[in-house]
C-alpha positions as CSV (number, residue, x, y, z in Angstrom):
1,X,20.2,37.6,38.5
2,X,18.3,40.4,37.5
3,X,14.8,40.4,36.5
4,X,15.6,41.8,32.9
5,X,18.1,38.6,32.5
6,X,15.5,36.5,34.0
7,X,12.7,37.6,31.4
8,X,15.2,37.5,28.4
9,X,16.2,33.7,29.2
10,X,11.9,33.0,29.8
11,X,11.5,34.8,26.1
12,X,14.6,33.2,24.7
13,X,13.3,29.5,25.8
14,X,10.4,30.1,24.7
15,X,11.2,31.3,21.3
16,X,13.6,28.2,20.9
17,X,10.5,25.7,22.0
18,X,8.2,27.9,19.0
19,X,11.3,27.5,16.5
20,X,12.1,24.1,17.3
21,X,8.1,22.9,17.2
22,X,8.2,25.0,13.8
23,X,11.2,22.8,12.5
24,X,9.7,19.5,13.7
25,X,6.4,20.7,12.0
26,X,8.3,20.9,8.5
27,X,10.7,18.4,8.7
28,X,7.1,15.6,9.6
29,X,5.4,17.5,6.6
30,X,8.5,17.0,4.0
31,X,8.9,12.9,4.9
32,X,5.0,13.0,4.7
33,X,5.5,14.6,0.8
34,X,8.4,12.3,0.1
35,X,6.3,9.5,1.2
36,X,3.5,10.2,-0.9
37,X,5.8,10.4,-3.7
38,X,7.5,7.2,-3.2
39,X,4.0,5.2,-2.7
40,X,2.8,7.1,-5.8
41,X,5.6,6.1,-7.8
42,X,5.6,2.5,-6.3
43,X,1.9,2.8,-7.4
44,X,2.5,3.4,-11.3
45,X,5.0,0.8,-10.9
46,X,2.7,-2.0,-9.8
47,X,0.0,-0.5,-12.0
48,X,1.6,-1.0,-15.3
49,X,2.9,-4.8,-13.9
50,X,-0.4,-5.4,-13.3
51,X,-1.6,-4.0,-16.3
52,X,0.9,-6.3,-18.1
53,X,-0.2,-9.4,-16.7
54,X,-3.6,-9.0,-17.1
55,X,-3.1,-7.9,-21.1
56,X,-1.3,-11.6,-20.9
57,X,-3.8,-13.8,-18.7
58,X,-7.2,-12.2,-21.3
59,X,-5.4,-12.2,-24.5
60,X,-5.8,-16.1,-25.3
61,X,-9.5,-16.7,-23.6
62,X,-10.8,-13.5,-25.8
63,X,-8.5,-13.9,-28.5
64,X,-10.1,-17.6,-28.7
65,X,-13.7,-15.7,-28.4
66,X,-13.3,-13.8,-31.1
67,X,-11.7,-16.6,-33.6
68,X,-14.4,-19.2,-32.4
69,X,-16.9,-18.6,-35.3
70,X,-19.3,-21.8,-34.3
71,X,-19.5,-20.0,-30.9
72,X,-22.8,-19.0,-29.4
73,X,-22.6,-16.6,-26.8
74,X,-26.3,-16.0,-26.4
75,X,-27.3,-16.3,-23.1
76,X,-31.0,-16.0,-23.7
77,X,-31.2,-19.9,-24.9
């Protein structure tokens, strides 16, 4: 082989290890995005559930608070 062939296969290897390091970089950063996505979604989801159950389980104890009129809630005595 000749030295110019030589170099142009060193430069063309190495250009494909930049290009493919480039590739991996963006494909790890766009299933990182898509991931974050999906647990924020997933987030809102079990957010509003939760939210739900909660407006559910306090409704009836406060409800019964605030209907109670013989109740003392002073904590002083």
């Amino acid at each position: 082989m000749k030295q110019i062939q030589i170099l142009r296969s060193v430069s063309h290897a190495v250009l494909l290890l930049v290009h493919l390091r480039k590739l991996l970089r963006t494909k790890r950063l766009d299933q990182k995005e898509k991931a974050m996505q999906d647990f924020e979604s997933m987030l809102n989801i079990y957010s509003s559930a939760t939210r739900v159950w909660l407006g559910k389980i306090v409704r009836n104890p406060l409800m019964s608070i605030l209907q109670e009129p013989s109740l003392n809630l002073d904590l002083s005595s």
